[in-house]
C-alpha positions as CSV (number, residue, x, y, z in Angstrom):
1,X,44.1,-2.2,5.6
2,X,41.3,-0.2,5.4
3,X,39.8,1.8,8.0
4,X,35.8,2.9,8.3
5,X,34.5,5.6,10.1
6,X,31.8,4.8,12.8
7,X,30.3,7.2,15.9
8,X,32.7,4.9,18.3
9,X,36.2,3.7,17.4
10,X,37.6,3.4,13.7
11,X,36.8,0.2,11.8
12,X,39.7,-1.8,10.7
13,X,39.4,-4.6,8.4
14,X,41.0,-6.7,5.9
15,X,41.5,-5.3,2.2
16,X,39.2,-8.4,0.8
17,X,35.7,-9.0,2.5
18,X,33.2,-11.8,1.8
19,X,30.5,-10.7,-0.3
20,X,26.8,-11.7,1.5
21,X,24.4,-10.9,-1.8
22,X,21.0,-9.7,-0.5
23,X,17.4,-10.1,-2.1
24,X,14.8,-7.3,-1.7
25,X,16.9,-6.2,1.7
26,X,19.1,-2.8,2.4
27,X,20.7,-3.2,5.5
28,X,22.0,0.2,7.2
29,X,24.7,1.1,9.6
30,X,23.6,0.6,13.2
31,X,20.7,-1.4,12.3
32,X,20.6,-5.2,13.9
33,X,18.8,-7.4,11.1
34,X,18.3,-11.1,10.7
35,X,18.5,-12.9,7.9
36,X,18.1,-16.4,6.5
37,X,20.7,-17.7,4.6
38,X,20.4,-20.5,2.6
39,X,22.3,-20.3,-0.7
40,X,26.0,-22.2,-1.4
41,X,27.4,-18.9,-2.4
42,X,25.9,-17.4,0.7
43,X,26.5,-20.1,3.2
44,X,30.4,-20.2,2.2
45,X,30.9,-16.4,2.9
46,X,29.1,-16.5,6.4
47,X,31.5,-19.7,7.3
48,X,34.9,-17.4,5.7
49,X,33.9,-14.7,8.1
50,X,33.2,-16.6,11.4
51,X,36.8,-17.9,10.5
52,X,38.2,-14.4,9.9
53,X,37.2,-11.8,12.3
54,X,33.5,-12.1,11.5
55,X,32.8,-9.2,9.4
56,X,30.9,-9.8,6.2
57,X,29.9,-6.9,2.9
58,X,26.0,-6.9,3.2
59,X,25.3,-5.5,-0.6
60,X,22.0,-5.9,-2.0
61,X,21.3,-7.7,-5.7
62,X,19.8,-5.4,-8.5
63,X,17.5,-8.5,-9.5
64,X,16.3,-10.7,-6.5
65,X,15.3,-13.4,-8.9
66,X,19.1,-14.1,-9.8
67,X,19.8,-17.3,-7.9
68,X,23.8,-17.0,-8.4
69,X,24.8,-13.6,-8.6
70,X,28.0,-12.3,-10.2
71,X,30.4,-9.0,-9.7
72,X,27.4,-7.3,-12.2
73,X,24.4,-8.3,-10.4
74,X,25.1,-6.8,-7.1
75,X,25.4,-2.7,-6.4
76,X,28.8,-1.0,-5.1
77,X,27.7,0.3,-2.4
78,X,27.3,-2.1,0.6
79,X,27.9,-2.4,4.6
80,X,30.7,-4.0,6.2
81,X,28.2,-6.2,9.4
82,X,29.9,-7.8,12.3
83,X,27.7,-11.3,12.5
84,X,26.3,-11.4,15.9
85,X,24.5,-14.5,15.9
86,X,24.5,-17.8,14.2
87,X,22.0,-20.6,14.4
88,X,21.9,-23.4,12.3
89,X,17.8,-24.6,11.1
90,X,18.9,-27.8,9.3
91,X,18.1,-28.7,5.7
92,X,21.0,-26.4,4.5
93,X,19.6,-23.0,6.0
94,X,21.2,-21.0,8.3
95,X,19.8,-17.7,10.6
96,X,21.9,-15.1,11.1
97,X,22.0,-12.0,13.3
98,X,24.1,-9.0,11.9
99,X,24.5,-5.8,12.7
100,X,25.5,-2.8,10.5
101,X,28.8,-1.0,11.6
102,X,29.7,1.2,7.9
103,X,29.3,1.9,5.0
104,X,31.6,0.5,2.3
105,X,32.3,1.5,-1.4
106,X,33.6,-1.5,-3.7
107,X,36.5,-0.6,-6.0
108,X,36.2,-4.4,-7.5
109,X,34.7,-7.9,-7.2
110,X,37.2,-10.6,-6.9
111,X,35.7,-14.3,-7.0
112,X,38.1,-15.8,-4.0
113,X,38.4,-19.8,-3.2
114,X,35.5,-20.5,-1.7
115,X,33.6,-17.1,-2.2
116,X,32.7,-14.0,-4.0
117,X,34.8,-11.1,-2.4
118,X,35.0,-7.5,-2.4
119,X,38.1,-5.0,-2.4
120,X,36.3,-2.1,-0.7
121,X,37.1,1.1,0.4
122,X,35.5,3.6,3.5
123,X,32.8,6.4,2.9
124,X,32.9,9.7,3.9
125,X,31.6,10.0,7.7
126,X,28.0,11.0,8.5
127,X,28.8,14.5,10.5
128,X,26.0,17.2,10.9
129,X,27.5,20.9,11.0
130,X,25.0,23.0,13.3
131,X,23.2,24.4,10.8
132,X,22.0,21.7,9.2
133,X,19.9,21.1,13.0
134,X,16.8,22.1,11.2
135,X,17.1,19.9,8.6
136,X,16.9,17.1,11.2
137,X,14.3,18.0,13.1
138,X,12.2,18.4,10.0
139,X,13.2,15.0,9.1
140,X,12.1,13.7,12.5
141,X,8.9,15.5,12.7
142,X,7.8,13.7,9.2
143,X,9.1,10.3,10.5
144,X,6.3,10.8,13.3
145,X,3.7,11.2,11.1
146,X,4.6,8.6,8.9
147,X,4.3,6.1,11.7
148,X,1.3,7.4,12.8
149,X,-0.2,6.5,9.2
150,X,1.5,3.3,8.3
151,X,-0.1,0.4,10.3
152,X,2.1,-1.8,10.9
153,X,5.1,0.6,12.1
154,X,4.9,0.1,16.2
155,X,4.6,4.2,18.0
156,X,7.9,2.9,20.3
157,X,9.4,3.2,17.1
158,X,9.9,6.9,17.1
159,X,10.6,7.4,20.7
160,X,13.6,4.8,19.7
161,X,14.7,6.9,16.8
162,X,14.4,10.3,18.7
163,X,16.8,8.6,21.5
164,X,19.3,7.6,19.0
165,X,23.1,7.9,20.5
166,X,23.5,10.6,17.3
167,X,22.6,12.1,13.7
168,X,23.5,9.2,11.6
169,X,22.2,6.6,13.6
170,X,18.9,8.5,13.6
171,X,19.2,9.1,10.1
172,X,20.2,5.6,9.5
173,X,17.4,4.1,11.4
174,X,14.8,6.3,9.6
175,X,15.8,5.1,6.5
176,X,15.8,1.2,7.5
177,X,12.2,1.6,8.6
178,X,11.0,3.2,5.2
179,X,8.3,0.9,3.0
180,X,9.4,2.0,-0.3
181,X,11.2,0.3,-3.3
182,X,14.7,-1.1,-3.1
183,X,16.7,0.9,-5.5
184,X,15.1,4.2,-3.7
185,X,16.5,2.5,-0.7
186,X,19.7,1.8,-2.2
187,X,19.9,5.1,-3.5
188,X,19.7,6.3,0.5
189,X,22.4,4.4,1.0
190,X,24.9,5.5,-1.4
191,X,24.3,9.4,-0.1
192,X,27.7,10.8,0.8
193,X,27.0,13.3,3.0
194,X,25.0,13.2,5.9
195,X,22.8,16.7,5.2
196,X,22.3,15.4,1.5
197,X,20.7,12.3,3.0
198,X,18.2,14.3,5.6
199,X,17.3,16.2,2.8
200,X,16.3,13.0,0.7
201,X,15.0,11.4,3.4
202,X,12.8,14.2,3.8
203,X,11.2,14.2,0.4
204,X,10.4,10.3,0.6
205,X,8.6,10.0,4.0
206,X,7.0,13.3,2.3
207,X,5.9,11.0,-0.6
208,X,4.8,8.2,1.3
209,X,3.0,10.5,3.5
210,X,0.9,11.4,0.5
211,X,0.5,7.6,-0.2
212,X,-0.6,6.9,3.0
213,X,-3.1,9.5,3.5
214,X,-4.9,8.6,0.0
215,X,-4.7,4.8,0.9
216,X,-6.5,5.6,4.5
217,X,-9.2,8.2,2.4
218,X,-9.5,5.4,0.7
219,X,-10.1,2.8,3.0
220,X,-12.6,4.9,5.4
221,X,-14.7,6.0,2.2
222,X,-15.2,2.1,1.5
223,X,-15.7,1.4,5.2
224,X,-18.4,4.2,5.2
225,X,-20.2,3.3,2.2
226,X,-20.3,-0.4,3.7
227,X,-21.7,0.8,6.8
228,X,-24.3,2.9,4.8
229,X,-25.4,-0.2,2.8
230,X,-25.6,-2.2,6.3
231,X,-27.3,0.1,8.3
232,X,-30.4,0.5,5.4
233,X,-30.7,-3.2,5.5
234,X,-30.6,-3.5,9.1
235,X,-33.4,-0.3,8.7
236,X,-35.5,-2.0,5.8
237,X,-35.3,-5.3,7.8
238,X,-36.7,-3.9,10.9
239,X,-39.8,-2.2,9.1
240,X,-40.4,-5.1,7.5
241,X,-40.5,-6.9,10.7
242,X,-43.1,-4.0,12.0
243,X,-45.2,-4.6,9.2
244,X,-45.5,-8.1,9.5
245,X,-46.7,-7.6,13.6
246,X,-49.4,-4.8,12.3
247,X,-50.5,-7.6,9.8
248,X,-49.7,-4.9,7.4
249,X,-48.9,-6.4,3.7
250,X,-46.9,-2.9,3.4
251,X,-43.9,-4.5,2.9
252,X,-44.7,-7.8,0.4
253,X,-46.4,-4.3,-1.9
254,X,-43.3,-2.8,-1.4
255,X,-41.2,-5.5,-2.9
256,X,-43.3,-6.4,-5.5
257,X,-43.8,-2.5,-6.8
258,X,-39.6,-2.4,-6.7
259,X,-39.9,-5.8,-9.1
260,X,-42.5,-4.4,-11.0
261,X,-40.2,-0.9,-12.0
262,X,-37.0,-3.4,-12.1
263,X,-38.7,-5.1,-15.5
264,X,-40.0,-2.2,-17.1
265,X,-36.6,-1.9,-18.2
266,X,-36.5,1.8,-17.3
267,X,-33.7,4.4,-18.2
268,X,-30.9,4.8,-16.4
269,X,-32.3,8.2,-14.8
270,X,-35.7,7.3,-14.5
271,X,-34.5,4.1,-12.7
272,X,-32.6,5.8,-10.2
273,X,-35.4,8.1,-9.8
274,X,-37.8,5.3,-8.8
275,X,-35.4,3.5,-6.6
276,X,-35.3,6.6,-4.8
277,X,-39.3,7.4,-4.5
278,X,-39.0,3.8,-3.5
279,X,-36.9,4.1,-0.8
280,X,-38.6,7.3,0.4
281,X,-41.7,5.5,0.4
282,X,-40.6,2.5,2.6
283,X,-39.7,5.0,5.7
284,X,-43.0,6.8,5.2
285,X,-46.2,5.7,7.2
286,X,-48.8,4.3,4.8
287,X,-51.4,6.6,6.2
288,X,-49.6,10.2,5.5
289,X,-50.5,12.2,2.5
290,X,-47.2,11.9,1.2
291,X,-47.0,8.2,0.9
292,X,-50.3,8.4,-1.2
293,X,-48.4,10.8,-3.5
294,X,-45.0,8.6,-4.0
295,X,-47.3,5.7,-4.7
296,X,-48.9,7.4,-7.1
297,X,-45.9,8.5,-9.0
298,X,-44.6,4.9,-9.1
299,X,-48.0,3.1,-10.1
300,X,-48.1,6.0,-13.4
301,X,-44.6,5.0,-13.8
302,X,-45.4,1.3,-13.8
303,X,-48.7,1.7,-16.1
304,X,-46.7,3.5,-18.9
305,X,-46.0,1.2,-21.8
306,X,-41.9,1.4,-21.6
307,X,-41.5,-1.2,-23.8
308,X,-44.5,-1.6,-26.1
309,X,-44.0,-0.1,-29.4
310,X,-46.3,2.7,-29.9
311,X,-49.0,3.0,-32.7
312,X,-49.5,6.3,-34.8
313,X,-53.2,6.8,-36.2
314,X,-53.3,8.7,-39.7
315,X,-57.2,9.7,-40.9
316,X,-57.9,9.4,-44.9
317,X,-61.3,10.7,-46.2
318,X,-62.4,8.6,-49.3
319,X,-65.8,9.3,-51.2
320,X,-67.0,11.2,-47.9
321,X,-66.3,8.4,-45.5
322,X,-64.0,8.2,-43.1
323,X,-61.3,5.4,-42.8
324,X,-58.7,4.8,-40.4
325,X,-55.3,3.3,-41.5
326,X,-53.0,2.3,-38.4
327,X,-49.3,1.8,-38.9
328,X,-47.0,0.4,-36.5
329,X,-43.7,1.9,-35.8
330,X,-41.0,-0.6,-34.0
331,X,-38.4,2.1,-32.2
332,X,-35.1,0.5,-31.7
């Protein structure tokens, strides 16, 4: 019978576990999980280990969308679970508590009588030599940060990993909490030795850091630019609300000027250009030199013929008199 390293007393369990196939879930040693089970394949192996010693091989599915999955669906690396709770919800489905106790490689699929089993056999275990200390506490230090970006990681969260009975279990439980894709995940699993996992641990949460930062850069440049956009309106608002208690008509000129440069059908520079003046000229009093300038500028912008084709004048002399011959040129 095979027997699997833990931090506490040897595991010892029967050659041929039930197989529990797992969609979009990597459940680690140490790590208390629940999990809805609601498929026949499922449901059978949860009933053969509450009648066995209730142990059960967590081991997660390469495609979640495979609804009965066989010996090549699943990975080989899994973890043997000691089911902690059961609770029956009706219409077929069943919660379950488990909790992780090791790691487990599977030598072989073996389809048993009334489930999918697994002839498995134990993993190296997770020890930490001294020098490798510093490989820890880096991995620690970036865990902080990344739950200090990621919004919907509680702060308790580290305090819990930090107070962690030892290495692996705080290894463990850093890599249970990571956001990142299943077979990465998987990957962390199926890391022998416990330094080679710190080390990959440490150049995920080093990744998603980077993720994380961009994604709240992101976020605050959007929120700002909203806040810009607000703020002028709340601005524009107000002065139009002066204007109208001065029984100034400042405002209504302002608005139609802005309609008057939008159908000109300006260029893209000049447009931007006016839109500008035009804002300028809104948070300027109408008595100040300067307004009288902006206005200006945008009333010769309005009065130039954009649109209208121009006309080009060409001067013949015939017999001694003078004739003019106009030609129209269509620009397009």
């Amino acid at each position: 019978m095979p027997s699997f390293p833990t931090d506490g007393p040897p595991l010892v369990t029967d050659e041929r576990l039930p197989v529990l196939p797992l969609r979009d879930v990597v459940v680690f040693p140490y790590v208390v999980m629940p999990l809805l089970v609601g498929r026949t394949a499922s449901l059978a192996a949860i009933e053969a280990s509450n009648e066995e010693d209730r142990l059960v091989l967590l081991v997660a599915q390469r495609d979640a969308e495979t609804q009965e999955p066989a010996a090549a669906d699943l990975y080989r690396v899994g973890v043997v679970a000691r089911v902690r709770q059961l609770s029956r919800l009706g219409q077929g489905t069943v919660r379950v508590l488990v909790e992780g106790v090791a790691r487990a490689r599977v030598t072989r699929y073996v389809p048993g009588s009334d489930c999918l089993r697994a002839i498995v056999e134990p993993m190296p275990a997770p020890v930490l030599r001294d020098e490798d200390e510093v490989l820890l506490r880096r991995t620690l230090s970036l865990f902080e940060e990344y739950v200090a970006l990621h919004r919907r990681l509680p702060p308790e969260l580290v305090t819990i990993i930090q107070g962690a009975d030892s290495p692996a279990r705080q290894a463990f439980g850093i890599a249970a909490h990571l956001g990142t894709r299943l077979d990465r995940r998987q990957g962390l699993l199926a890391i022998d030795e416990l330094p080679a996992l710190l080390s990959s641990l440490a150049d995920v949460l080093s990744s998603e850091i980077d993720l994380l930062k961009l994604e709240r850069k992101i976020d605050d440049d959007v929120r700002g630019s909203l806040f810009q956009n607000q703020r002028e309106f709340y601005l524009q608002e107000q002065l139009r609300a002066i204007h109208r208690e001065l029984g100034s008509e400042e405002g209504d000129d302002g608005d139609e000027l802005a309609a008057q440069l939008e159908a000109k059908g300006l260029p893209e520079p000049i447009l931007a250009r006016t839109r500008r003046e035009l804002r300028r000229l809104r948070r300027l009093a109408s008595i100040s030199p300067e307004a009288g300038v902006v206005r200006t500028y945008l009333d010769w912008i309005v009065a130039l013929p954009w649109k209208e084709p121009p006309t080009m004048c060409s001067t013949s002399r015939t017999h001694g008199a003078c004739s003019t011959r106009i030609t129209t040129a269509w620009t397009t």
